[in-house]
N, C-alpha and C positions, 0 to 999 in steps of 0.2 A: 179487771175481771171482778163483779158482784157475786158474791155467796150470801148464806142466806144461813139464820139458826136463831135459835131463843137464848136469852136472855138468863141464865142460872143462878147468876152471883152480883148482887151490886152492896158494895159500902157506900153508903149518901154522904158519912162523915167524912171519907177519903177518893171521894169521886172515882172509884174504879170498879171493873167487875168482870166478868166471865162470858162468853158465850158458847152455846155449846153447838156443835154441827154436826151433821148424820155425813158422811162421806160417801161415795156412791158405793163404795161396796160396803157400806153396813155400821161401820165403823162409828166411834164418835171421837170429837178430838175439842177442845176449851181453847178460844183465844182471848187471851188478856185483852183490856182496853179501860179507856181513860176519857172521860167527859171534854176533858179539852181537845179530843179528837172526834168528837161526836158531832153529826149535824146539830144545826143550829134548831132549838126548839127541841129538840129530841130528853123526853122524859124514861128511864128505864123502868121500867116493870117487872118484875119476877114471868117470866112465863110469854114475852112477850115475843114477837116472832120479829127478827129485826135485819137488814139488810149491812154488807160492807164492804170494803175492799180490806186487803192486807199489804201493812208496810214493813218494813226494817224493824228490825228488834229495838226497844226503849236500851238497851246496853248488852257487851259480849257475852254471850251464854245465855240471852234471855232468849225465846220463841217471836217468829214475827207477829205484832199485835195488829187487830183491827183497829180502821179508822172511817171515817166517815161514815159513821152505825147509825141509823137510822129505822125508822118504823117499816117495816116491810110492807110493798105497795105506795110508798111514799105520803101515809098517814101520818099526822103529827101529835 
């Protein structure tokens, strides 16, 4: 399944960063995520509107993180 949300947080030193997403009832919720799970080409933006799936947690206690984040609409 692809979801869909902006881009809130990126460190360029530590290749990680945030995503934030509107849930259907209103809600918002941050998924963690990491460049080496990012499409290929895929630059982060502050603000940018970006597409992903959700995998397994990076370790126990952690949240599932997105992966394959890419530009939403499949722009690069």
């Amino acid at each position: 399944m692809t979801y869909q949300g902006t881009v809130v947080m990126y460190h360029a030193a530590r290749f990680f960063g945030f995503i934030q997403e509107v849930e259907a009832n209103g809600e918002t919720s941050e998924r963690f995520f990491h460049m080496s799970n990012a499409a290929p080409g895929f630059v982060p933006e502050l603000g940018a509107l970006v597409q992903y799936e959700i995998a397994a947690p990076i370790r126990l206690g952690k949240k599932p993180q997105a992966v394959n984040v890419r530009l939403a609409g499949g722009a690069k």
